[in-house]
C-alpha positions in Angstrom: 40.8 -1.3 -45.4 37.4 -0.3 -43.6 37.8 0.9 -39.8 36.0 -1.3 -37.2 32.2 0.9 -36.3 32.9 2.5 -33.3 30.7 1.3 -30.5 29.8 2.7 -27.2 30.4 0.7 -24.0 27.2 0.3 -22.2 28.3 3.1 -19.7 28.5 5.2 -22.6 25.2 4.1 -23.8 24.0 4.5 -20.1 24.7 8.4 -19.7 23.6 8.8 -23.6 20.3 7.6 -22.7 19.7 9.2 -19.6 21.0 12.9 -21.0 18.5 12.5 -23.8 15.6 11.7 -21.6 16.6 13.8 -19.0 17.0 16.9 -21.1 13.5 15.9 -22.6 11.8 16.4 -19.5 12.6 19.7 -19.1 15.6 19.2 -16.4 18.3 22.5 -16.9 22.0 21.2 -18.9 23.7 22.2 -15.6 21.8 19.6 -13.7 21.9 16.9 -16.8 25.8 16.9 -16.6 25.5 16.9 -12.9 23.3 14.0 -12.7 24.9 12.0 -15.9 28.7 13.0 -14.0 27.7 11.4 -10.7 26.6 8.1 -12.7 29.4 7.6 -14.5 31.7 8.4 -11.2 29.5 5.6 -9.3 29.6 3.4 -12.5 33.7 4.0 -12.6 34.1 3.4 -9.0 32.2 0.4 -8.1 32.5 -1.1 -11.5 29.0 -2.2 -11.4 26.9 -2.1 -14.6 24.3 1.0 -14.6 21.3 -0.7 -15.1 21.8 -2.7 -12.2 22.9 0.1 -9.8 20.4 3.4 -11.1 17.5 1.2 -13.3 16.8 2.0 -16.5 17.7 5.7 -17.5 14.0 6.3 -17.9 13.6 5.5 -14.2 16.1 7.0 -13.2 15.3 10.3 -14.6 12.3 10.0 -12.5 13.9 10.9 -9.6 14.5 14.3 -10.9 12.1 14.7 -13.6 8.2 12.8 -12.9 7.0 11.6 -16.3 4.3 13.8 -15.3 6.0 16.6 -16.6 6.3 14.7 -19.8 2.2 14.7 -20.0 2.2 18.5 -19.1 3.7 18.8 -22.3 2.1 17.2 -24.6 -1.0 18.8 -22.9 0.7 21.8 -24.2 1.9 20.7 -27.3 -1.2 19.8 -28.1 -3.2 23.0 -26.6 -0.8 25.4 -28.7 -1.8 23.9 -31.9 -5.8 23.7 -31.2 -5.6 27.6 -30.2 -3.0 28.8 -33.1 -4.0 26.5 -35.8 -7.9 27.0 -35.0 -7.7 30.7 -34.1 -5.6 31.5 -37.4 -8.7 29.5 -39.2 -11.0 31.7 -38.2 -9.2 34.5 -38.3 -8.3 34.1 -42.0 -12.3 32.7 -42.5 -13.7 36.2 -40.8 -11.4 38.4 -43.2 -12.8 35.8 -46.3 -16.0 36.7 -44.8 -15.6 40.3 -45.1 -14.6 40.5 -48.7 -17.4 38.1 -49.7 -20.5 37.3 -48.3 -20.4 33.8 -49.8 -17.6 32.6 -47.7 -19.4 31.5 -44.4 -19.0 29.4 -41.7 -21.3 28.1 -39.1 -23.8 31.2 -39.8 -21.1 33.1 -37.8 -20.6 36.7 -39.1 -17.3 37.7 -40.2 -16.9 39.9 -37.0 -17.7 37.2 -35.1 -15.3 34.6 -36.5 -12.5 37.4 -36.9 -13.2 38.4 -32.8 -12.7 34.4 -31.7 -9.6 33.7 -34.1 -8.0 36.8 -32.7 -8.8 35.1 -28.7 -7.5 32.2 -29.8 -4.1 33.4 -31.2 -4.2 35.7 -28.1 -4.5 32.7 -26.2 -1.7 30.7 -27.6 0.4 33.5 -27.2 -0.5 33.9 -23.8 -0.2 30.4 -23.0 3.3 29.6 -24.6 4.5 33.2 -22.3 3.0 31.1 -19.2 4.6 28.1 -20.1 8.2 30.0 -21.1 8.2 31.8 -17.9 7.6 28.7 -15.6 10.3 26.7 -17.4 12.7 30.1 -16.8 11.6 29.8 -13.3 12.4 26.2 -12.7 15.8 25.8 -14.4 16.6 29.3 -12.3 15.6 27.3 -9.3 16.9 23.9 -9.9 18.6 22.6 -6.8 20.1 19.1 -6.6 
């Protein structure tokens, strides 16, 4: 005999929505459970369906996480893998360059492409430090 699936009640549903996208955007776990506690308190106290009392989770989570932030990281996403994946390509094109003269790129010498890989992997270094720090910052900071 096969057990009935197990399905979540829409309040379940509700708070697993709106912990995924609120943890997606960046907002600390302390303030997640916070948050997703206080819904299902409301939710279990006025008995009123979720969607109708907070709107979806994704608006919701605007409240304490702008979709903005959302952008800022895909801008870094993005960023990180133009600086690492480009400076490590020239990088590894300069050191070609050295051992043979054949392997060129844009008429840049080997210095040359060597000297901008190793700005670009500086830079994505620098830049996921930056971006590290701030999120440190905020989820030190975060204040309901």
């Amino acid at each position: 005999m096969e057990a009935a699936p197990v399905t979540e009640s829409p309040q379940e549903e509700y708070a697993t929505e709106l912990t995924e996208v609120l943890e997606l955007r960046g907002v600390p776990a302390t303030a997640v459970a916070q948050i997703v506690r206080e819904v299902q308190s409301h939710v279990a106290d006025s008995g009123e369906d979720p969607t109708a009392a907070f709107g979806t989770p994704s608006q919701y989570a605007d409240n304490f996480a702008p979709k903005l932030r959302m952008a800022r990281l895909w801008v870094l996403i993005i960023s990180s893998v133009l600086l690492a994946a480009g400076g490590g390509y020239l990088l590894i094109s300069g050191v070609f360059g050295l051992l043979s003269p054949a392997h060129g790129l844009w008429g840049l010498p080997s210095w040359a492409r060597m000297a901008i890989g190793v700005a670009g992997m500086a830079s994505f270094i620098a830049l996921i430090l930056i971006a590290g720090a701030r999120a440190r910052r905020r989820s030190l900071n975060w204040h309901i």
